[in-house]
C-alpha positions in Angstrom: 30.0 35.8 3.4 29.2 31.8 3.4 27.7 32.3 7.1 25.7 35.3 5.9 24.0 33.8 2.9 23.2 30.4 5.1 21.5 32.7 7.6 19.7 34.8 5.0 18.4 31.4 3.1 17.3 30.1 6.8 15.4 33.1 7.3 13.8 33.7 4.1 12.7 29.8 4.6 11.0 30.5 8.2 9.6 33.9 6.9 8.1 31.4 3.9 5.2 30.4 6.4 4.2 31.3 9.7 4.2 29.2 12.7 3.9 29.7 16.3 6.7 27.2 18.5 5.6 25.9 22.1 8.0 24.1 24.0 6.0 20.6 25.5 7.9 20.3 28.8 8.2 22.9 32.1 11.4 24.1 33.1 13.3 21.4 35.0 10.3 18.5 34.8 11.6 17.1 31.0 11.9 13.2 31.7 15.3 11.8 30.8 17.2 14.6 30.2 20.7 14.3 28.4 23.5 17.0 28.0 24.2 15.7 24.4 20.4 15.6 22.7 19.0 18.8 20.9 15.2 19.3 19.9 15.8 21.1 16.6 15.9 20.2 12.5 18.3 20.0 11.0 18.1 23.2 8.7 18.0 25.1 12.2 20.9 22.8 13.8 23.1 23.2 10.6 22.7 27.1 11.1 26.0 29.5 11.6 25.9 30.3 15.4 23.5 27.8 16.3 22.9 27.7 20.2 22.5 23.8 21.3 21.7 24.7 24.7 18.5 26.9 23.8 17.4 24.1 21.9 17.9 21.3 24.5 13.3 20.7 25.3 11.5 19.1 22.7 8.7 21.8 20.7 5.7 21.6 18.7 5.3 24.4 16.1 1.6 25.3 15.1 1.4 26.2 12.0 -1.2 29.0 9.8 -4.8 28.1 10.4 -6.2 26.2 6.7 -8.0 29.1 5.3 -11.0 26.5 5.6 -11.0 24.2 8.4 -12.2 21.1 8.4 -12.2 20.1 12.4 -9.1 18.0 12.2 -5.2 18.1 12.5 -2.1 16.4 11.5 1.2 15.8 13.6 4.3 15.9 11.1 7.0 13.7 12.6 10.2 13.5 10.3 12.6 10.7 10.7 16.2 11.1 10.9 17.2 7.4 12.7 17.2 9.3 15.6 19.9 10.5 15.5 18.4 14.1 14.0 15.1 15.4 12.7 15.9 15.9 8.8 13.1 15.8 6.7 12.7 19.2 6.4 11.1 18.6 2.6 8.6 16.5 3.9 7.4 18.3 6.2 7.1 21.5 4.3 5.1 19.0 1.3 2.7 18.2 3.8 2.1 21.0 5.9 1.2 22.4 2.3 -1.1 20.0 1.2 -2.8 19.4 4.5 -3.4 23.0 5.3 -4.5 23.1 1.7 -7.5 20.4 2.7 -8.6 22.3 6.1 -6.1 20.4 8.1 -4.3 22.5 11.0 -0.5 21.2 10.9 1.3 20.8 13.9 5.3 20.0 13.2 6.5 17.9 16.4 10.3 18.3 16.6 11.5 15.4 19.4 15.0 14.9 21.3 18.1 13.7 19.3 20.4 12.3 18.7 19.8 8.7 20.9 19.6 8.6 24.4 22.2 6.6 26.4 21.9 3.7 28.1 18.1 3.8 26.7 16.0 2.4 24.4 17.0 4.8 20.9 13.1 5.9 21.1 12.6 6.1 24.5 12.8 10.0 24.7 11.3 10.8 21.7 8.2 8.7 22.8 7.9 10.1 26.1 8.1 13.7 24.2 5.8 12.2 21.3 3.2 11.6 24.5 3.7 14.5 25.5 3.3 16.3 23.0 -0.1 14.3 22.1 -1.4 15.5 25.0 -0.9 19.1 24.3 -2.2 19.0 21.2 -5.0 17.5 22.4 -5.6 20.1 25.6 -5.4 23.0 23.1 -7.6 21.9 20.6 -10.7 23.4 21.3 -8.8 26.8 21.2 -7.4 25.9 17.9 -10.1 25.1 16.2 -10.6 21.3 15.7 -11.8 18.4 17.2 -9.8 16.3 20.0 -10.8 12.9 18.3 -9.5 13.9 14.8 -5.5 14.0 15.5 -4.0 12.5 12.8 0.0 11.8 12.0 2.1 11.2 9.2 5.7 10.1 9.5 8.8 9.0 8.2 11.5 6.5 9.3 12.5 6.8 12.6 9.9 9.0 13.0 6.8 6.5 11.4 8.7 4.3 14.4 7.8 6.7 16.8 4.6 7.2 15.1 3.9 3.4 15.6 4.8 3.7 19.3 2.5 6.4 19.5 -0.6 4.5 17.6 -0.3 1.2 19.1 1.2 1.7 22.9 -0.6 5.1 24.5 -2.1 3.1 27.6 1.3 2.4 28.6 2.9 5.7 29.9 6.8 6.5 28.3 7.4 8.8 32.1 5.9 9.4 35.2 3.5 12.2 35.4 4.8 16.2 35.7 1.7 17.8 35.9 -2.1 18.2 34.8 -1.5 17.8 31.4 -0.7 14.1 31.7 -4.2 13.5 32.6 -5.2 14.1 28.7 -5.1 11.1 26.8 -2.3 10.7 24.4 -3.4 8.3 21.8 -3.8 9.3 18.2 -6.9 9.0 15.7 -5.1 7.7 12.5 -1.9 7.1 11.5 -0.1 7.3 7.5 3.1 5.6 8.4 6.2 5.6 6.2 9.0 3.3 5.4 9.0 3.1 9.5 12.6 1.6 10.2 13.6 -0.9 13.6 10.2 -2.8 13.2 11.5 -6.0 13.2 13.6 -8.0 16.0 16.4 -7.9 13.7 16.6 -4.4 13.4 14.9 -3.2 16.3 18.2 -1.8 18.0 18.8 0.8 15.6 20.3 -1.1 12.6 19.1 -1.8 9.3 16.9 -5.5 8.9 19.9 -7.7 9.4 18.0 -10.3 7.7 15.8 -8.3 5.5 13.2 -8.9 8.5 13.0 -12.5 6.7 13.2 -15.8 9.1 11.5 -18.3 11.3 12.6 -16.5 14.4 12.0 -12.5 13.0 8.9 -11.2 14.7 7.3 -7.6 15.4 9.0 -5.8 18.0 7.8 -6.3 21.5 8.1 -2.7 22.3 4.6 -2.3 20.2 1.8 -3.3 22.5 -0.9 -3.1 20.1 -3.4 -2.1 23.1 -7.2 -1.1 22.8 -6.5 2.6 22.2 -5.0 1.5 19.1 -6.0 3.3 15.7 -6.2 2.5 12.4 -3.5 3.4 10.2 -1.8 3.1 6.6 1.3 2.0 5.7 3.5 2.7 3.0 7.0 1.0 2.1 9.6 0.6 -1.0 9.8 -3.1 -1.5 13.6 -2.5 -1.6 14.2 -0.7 1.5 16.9 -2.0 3.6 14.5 -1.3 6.5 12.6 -4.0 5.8 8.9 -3.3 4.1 8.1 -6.7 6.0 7.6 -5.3 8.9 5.1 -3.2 7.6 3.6 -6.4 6.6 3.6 -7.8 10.0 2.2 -4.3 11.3 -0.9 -4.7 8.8 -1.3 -8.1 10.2 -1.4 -7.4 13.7 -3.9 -4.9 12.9 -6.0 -7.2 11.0 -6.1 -9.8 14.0 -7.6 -7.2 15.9 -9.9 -6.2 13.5 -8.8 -2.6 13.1 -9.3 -1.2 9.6 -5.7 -0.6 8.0 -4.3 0.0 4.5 -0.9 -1.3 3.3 0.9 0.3 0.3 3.9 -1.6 -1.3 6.2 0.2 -4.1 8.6 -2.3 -6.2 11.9 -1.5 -6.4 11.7 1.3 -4.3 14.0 1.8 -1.2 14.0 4.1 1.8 11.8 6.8 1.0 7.8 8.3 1.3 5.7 7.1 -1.2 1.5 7.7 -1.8 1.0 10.5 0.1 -2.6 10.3 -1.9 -3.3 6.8 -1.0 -2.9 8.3 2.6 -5.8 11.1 1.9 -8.0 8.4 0.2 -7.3 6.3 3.5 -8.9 9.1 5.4 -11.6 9.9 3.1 -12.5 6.3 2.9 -12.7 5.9 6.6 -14.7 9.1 6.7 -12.6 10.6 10.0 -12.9 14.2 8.5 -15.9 14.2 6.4 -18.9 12.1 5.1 -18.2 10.3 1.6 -19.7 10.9 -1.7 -22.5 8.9 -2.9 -21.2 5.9 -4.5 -21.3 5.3 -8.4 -21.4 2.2 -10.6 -17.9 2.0 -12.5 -19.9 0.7 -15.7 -21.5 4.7 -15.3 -18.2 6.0 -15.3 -16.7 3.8 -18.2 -19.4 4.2 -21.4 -17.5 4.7 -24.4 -15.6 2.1 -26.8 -14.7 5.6 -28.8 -10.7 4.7 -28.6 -11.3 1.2 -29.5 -10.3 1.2 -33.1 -10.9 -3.4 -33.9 -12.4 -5.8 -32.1 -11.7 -9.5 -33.4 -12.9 -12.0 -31.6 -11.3 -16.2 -31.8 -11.8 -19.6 -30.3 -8.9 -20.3 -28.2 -8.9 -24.1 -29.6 -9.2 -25.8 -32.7 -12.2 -28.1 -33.2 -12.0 -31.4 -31.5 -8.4 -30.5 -30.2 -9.9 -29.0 -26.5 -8.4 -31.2 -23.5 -10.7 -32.3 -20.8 -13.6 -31.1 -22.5 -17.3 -31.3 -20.6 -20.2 -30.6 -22.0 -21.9 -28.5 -19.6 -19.4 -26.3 -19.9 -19.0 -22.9 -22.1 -16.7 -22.5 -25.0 -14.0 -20.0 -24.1 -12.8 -17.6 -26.5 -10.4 -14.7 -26.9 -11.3 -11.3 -28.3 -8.8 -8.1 -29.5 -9.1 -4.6 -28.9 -7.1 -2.6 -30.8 -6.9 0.9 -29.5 -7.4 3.7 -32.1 -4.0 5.4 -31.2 -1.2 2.6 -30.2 1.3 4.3 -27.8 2.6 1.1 -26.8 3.8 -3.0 -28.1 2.8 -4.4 -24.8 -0.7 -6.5 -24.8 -2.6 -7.2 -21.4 -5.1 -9.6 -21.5 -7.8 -9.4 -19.0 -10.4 -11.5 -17.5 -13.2 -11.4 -14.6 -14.0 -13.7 -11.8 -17.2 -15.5 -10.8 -15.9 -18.4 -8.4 -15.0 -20.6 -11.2 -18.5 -21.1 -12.0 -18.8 -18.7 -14.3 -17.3 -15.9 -15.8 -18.1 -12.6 -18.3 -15.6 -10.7 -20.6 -18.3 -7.5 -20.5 -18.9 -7.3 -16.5 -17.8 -4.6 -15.1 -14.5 -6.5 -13.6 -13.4 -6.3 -17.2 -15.0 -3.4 -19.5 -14.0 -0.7 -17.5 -10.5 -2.1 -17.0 -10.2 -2.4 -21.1 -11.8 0.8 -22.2 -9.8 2.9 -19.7 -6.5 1.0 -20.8 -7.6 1.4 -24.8 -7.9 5.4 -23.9 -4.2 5.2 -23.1 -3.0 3.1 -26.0 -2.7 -0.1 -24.6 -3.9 -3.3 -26.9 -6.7 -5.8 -24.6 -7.4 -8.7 -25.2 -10.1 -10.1 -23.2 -10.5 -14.1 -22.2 -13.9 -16.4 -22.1 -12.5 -19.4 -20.5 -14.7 -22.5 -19.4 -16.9 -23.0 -16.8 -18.6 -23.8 -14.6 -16.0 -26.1 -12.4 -15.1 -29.1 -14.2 -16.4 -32.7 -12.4 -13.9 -35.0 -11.2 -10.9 -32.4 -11.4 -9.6 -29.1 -9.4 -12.2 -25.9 -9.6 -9.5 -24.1 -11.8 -7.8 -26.5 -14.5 -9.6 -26.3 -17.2 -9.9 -22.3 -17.0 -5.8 -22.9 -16.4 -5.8 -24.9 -19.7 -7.4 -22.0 -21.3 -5.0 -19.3 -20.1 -1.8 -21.2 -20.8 -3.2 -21.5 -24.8 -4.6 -17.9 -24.8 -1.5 -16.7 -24.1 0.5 -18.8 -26.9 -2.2 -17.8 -29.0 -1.4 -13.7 -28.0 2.3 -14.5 -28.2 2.0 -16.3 -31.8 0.1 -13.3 -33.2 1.4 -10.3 -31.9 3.6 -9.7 -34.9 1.5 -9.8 -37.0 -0.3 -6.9 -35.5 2.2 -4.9 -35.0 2.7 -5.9 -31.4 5.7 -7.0 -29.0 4.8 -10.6 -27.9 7.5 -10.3 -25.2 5.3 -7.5 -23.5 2.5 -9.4 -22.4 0.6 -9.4 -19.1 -2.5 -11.4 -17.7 -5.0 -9.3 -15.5 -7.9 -11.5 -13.7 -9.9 -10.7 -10.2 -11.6 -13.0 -7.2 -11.1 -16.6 -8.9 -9.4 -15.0 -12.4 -7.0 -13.4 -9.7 -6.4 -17.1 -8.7 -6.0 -17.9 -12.2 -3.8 -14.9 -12.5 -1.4 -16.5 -9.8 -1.6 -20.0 -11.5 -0.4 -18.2 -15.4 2.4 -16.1 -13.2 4.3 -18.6 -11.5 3.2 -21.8 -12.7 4.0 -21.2 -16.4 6.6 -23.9 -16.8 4.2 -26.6 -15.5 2.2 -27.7 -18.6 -1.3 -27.7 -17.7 -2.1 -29.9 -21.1 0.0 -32.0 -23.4 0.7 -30.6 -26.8 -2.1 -30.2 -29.5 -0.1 -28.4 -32.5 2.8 -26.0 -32.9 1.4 -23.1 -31.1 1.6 -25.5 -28.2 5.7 -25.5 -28.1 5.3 -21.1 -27.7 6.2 -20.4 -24.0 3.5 -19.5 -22.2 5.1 -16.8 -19.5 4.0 -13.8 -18.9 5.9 -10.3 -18.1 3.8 -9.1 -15.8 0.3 -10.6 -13.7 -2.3 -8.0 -12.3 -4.1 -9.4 -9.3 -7.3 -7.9 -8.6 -8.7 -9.6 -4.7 -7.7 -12.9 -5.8 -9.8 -15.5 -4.3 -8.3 -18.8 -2.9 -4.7 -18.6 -2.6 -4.5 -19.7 0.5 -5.2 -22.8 2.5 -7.8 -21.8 5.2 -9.7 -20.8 2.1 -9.0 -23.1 -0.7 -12.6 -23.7 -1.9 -14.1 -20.5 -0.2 -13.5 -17.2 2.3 -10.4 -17.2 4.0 -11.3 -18.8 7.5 -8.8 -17.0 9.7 -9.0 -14.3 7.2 -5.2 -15.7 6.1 -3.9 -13.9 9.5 -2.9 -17.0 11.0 0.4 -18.6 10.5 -1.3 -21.5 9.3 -2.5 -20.2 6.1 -0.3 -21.0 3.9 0.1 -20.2 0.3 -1.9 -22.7 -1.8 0.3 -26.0 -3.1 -0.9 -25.5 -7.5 1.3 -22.1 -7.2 4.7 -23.3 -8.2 6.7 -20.5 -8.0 9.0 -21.5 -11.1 11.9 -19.3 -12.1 9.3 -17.3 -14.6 7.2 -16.2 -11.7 6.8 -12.5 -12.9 6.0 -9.1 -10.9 2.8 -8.2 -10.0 0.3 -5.8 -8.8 -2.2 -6.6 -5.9 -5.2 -4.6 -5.5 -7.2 -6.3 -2.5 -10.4 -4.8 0.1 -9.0 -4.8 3.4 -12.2 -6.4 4.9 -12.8 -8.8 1.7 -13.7 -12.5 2.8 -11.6 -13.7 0.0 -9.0 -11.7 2.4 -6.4 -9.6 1.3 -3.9 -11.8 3.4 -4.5 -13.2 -0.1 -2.5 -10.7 -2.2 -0.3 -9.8 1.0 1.3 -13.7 1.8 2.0 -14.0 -2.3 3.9 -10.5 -2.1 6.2 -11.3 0.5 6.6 -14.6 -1.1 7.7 -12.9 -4.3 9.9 -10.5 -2.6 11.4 -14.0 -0.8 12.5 -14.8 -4.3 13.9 -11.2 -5.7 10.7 -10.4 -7.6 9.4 -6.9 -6.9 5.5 -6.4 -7.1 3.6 -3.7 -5.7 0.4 -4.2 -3.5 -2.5 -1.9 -2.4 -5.1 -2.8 0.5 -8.1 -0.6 0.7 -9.8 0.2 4.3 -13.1 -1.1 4.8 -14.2 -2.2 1.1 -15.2 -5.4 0.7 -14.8 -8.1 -2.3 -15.6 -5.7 -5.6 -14.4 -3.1 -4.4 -14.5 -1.2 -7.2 -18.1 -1.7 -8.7 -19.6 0.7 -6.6 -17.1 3.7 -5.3 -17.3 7.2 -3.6 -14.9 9.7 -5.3 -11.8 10.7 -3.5 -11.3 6.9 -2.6 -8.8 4.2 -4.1 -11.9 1.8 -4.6 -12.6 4.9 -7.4 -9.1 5.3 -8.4 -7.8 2.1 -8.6 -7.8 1.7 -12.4 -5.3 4.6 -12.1 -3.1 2.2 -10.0 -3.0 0.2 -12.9 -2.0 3.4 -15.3 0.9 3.7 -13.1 2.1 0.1 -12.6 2.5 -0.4 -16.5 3.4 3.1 -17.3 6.9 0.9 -18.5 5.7 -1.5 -20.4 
């Protein structure tokens, strides 16, 4: 009765959607062949009276047309460490939502488990060729353009997808027949968690050393030729199969100059995250359709209706400011209370402007406040000094200003009804610098001691960086040089990395000349230390991302990222 319900459930699931299965290799001609390897998932394999030997040549299923089309595909390539094809949830979740946009899914289904005495990809690339190639020769009968196949992956199989997206001008088998004459590279890649990225895990293991280490390096079997596409990445900052070699993936890619996203989740292990960071990857890049007109955030972001006080404060008493300069502004600190509190935590917020200046109403700032008033949260926004001081570093004095704003939030919060162990510091381009410098530097005093607000800690639960500007050394006064690609780029010396250093969230344009190497190199120096932080790189903006946006990208949703990272707090 077991068998008969396990059948009945299988079938009802393939009757659930319709698909149409083509096997990728001629009898006989399937490279590599070996008796123990299956092409099946594993909701098929795990079936009462399943037949391994009819399901011994890797398949491609089509699936439904999209009742609209929209010219373009997707390749669904579950993981399953090669050793079987088991994310049969995934794939379902995806063909729905593509087919949903006007994508036609395609469900690749490669040879498992490993081969022997191979490389553990090696047949599931040459089938993952393969099975390109078809896609590709059939497309015009589909429905859709050659040049728009995209994949998404996971695991094992966001391995495979990487083989696929860097390495197509190097053939996985000798040619069978005419087919191999197609080209076999991919369009676009959203990639993952992929796993055996790094040298020490590239044999099939998890990152023996967390893919941390002076001699840990990208896998060689990636050849990163000129066929290869832009892609996005997406890891759990605590996967055992190491979100750094994502990192080094997105490098790589930015060396060559090929657009690329990289998504980071804290505390997240082995899993799929942001499948709609992956849609706004493609909208952004425009490989299906044209974007929207952009719009001004300040457009979007009017109303001060859920703003229910606004008190405004010098951060220093008279004649007690250190350093003081004349030509200078006088910094100040101003609260808005939202009209409906749903939470104690305070974040205080600040704009950029190259430490020459800087504007608590610009649109790095207003939108940021009013949107986080609408959901509760207390802002307090921060004047501090500028332009540069003369005769000292670009940022102390605006580092002087944070380190007493905070004390001053801290000391207060009480009294309003607040938590002043919830407090977080938001800043972007030189206030994301600044951000940095309140995150991990907070037990280096930046001024002595003026009164007893002075003896508050001035730490900070969480930082918010938005394209922070400077935080490297091939760009310490200006753009990032090598665009912070190079090894040489190291992590500015003023970030000391004390044992306060808090999480964070990066926001960062992928092609920004303040570059999002940036953000990147100060994530995986936090992970280094334990400290879990999430990061976002977006394709092709530049530095501002977010003042002018097309809808249906992350340069218009990125307030939301924001939403989600303090959701806790």
């Amino acid at each position: 009765m077991k068998k008969l319900f396990l059948l009945l459930g299988l079938l009802l699931s393939l009757n659930a959607f319709a698909f149409e299965r083509e096997t990728i290799w001629p009898k006989g001609k399937m490279p590599d062949a070996q008796g123990h390897q299956i092409a099946a998932m594993t909701d098929e394999a795990e079936t009462p009276g399943f037949n391994a030997d009819k399901h011994r040549v890797a398949y491609i299923e089509w699936f439904d047309k999209p009742a609209v089309s929209n010219g373009a595909c997707m390749i669904l390539i579950s993981g399953g460490s090669y050793e079987v094809c088991c994310d049969v949830g995934l794939i379902k979740m995806w063909r729905e939502r593509f087919t949903a946009l006007g994508y036609q899914c395609i469900n690749f289904v490669y040879r498992t488990p490993r081969p022997v005495g191979l490389d553990i990809y090696q047949t599931a690339w040459e089938d993952g060729q393969r099975a390109v190639r078809m896609v590709r020769s059939e497309a015009k009968k589909r429905g859709f353009d050659p040049e728009k196949i995209g994949t998404i992956s996971m695991s094992a199989g966001s391995h495979l997808a990487l083989m696929l997206a860097t390495s197509s001008q190097t053939p996985a088998y000798e040619r069978v027949d005419a087919l191999d004459d197609v080209p076999c590279h991919i369009n676009w890649a959203i990639v993952n968690a992929p796993a055996y990225v790094t040298t020490d895990g590239e044999t099939g293991t998890q990152a023996l050393r967390q893919g941390y280490g002076p001699e840990i390096e990208l896998s060689k079997c990636f050849r990163f030729d000129e066929k290869t596409c832009p892609m996005t990445l997406h890891h759990g900052g605590a996967d055992p199969w190491t979100p750094n070699g994502s990192t080094l993936v997105y490098r790589q890619l930015r060396r060559m100059g090929i657009p690329a996203e990289l998504h980071l989740y804290p505390n997240e292990g082995h899993g799929a995250f942001g499948l709609e960071r992956g849609i706004e990857f493609i909208n952004q890049m425009e490989f299906v359709e044209k974007l929207q007109p952009e719009v001004d955030i300040m457009e979007r972001y009017t109303s001060d209706d859920a703003r229910a006080q606004h008190i405004k404060e010098d951060i220093w008493p008279e004649g007690k400011m250190p350093d003081r300069q004349d030509h200078q502004c006088e910094p100040y600190i101003e609260w808005h209370m939202p009209k409906t509190l749903k939470t104690k935590a305070i974040q205080i917020i600040y704009s950029g402007g190259s430490y020459e200046g800087n504007g608590p109403e610009s649109f790095e700032v207003t939108p940021a406040r009013r949107y986080l008033n609408e959901l509760g949260m207390t802002v307090v926004t921060m004047k501090y000094r500028t332009p540069r001081p003369k005769g000292m570093p670009k940022h102390i004095t605006a580092w002087q200003d944070l380190q007493r704003a905070i004390r001053l939030v801290r000391s207060e919060a009480e009294k309003y009804g607040l938590d002043p162990n919830k407090i977080g510091i938001m800043g972007s381009s030189a206030g994301g610098h600044l951000t940095l410098m309140g995150v991990t530097s907070s037990r280096h005093n930046s001024y002595l001691p003026i009164d007893d607000i002075d003896g508050i800690p001035c730490n900070v639960q969480w930082g918010i960086g938005i394209y922070p500007a400077y935080a490297l050394t091939d760009g310490l006064e200006g753009w990032n040089t090598t665009g912070g690609n190079d090894d040489s780029a190291l992590l500015a010396p003023e970030f000391t990395f004390d044992l306060d250093t808090a999480p964070m969230l990066f926001i960062h344009g992928d092609a920004d000349g303040w570059a999002a190497m940036n953000s990147v190199k100060t994530w995986e120096k936090m992970r280094a230390m334990g400290v879990q932080s999430e990061l976002h790189t977006l394709a092709l903006r530049e530095h501002c991302f977010q003042h002018f946006a097309s809808p249906g990208t992350g340069s218009y949703t990125w307030l939301e990222r924001i939403g989600e990272f303090l959701k806790l707090k």
